[in-house]
N, C-alpha and C positions, 0 to 999 in steps of 0.2 A: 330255442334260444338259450344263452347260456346264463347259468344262474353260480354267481361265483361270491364269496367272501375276501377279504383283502385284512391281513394282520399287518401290526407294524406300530412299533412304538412312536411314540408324538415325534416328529420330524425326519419320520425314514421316508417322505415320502407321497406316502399312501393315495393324498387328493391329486398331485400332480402325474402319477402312475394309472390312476382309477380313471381320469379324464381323458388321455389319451386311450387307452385300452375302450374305453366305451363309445372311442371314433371305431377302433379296427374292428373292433366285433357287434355293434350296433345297438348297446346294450345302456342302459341307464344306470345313474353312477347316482347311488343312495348313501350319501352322508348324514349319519344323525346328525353331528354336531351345524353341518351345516343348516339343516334343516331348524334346530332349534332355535337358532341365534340367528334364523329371518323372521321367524315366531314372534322371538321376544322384540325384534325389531320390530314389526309389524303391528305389537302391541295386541294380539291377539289373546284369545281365551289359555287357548294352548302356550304360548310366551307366556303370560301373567304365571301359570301354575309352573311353568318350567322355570322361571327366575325367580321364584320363590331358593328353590335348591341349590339353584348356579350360584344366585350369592352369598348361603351359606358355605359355600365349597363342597355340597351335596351333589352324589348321583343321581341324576333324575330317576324316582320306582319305575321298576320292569315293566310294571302293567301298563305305564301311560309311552314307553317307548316301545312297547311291543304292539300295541294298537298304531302307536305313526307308522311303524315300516309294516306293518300288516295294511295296514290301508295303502301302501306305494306301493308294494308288491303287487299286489291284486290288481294296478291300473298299468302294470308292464308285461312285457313278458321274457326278457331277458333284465339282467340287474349282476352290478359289482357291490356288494354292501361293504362300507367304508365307517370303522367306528360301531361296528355291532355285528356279532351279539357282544358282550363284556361280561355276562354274568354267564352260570351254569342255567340260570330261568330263562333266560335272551334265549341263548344255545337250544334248550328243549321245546321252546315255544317254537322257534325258529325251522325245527325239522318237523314239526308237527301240525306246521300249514307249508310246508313247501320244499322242494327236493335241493342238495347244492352240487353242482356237478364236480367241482371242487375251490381249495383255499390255496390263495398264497399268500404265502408265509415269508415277509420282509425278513432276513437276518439281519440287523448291524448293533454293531456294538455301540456303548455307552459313551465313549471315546469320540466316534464320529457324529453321534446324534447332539451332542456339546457344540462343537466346532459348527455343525450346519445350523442351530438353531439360532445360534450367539449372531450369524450372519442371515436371519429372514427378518422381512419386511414384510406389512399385508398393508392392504387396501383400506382405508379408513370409510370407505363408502361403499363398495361390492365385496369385500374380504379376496380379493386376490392376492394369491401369497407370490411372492420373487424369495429371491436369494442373494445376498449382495455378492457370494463367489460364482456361481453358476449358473446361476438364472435370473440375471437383472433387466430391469424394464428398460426402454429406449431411451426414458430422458430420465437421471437420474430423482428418485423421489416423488414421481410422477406414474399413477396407474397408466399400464396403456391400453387397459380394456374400457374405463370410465373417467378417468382423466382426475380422480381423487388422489389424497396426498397416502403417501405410505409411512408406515410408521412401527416403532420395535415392541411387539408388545411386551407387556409386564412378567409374563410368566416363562419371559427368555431367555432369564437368567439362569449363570449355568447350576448353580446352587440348586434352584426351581426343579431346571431342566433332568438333574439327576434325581430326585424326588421321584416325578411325572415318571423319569423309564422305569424304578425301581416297582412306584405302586402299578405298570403296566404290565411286568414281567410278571408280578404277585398272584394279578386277578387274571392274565391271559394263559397260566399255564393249566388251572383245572379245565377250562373251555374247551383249549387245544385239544387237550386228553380226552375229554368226553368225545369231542367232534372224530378225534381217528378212531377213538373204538366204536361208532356207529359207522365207521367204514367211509369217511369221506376222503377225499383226495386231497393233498397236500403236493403243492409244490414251492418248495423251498429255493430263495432265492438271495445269495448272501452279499451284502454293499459294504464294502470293506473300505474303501475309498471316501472323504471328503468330495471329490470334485465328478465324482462317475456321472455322464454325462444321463439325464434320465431317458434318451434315444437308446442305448445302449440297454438300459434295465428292461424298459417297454420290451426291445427287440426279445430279452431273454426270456423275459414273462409267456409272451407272445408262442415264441415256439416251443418252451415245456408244456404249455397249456394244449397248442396243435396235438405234440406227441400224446400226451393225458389222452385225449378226447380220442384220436385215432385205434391207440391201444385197448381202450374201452368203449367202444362205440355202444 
């Protein structure tokens, strides 16, 4: 089963590519973030300690997110990890219980990641995210997976928004670096486009990953 990474700065993406991809290929789609923010919903041990951080505007420590996706892993056996590793300790810990067959690597630039975020919406009860250009739900403002209201968040402003890619690019370029020189696979995938339909990205992911995998059996 395949065991894959997913890069991409906040709004390239990432959870609406990981979900599909984890239909084609049967694999389970591990989001930290999502993961934390049912936690802290949840009200659990793991919330409590993790929203201590979130609301100072702190990284949750390596050690207590390297234990969550070490504990997911271990109950799958295929996995897209979405949102980790983020640090060089993510990264080492990460090869050092389990193999990645390879990353892909979202390209878009800062320009289009402005324009799509200034236009999402999410689920105020399930976190399902729409797009109000390209991916809006059937009745406007209205979830169509749980029927909760949608709403803009706070940190989607474009102001925010440039902030978010600049410290994304900061902390994901030692990672990247360490990740190729231990020899994993990269496949780079560039969204240059506002409106690119996500069928389209899926299909491209889809078949550099087939060739990957083929090439390197």
């Amino acid at each position: 089963m395949l065991k894959l990474i997913i890069f991409g700065p906040p709004g390239s993406g990432k959870g609406t590519y990981s979900s599909r991809l984890k239909e084609i290929f049967g694999i389970e789609h591990i989001s930290t973030g999502d993961i934390f923010r049912e936690e802290i919903k949840k009200g659990s041990e793991l919330g409590k300690e993790v929203k201590k951080y979130v609301e100072k505007g702190e990284l949750v420590p390596d050690e207590i997110v390297n234990e969550v996706v070490k504990e997911k892993i271990e109950k799958v056996k295929g996995f897209i990890l979405d949102g980790y590793p983020r640090t060089l300790n993510q990264a080492k810990f990460l090869l050092s219980i389990t193999k990645i067959d390879a990353i892909i690597d979202l390209l878009v630039p800062e320009w289009v990641i402005v324009e799509r975020l200034s236009s999402r919406v999410v689920c105020e009860k399930c976190g399902k995210v729409y797009n109000l250009r390209f991916l809006k739900p059937k009745v406007e403002g209205i979830c169509d997976v749980c029927g909760g209201k949608l709403v803009r968040r706070e940190d989607d402003e474009p102001e925010i928004i440039k902030e978010r890619f600049r410290i994304y690019e900061e902390m994901t370029k030692p990672v990247k670096e360490f990740l190729r020189k231990q020899g994993v696979k990269f496949i780079e995938i560039k969204c240059e486009s506002v409106d690119i339909p996500p069928e389209k990205i899926v299909k491209e992911i889809s078949e550099k990953l087939s060739k990957l995998l083929n090439d390197n059996p």
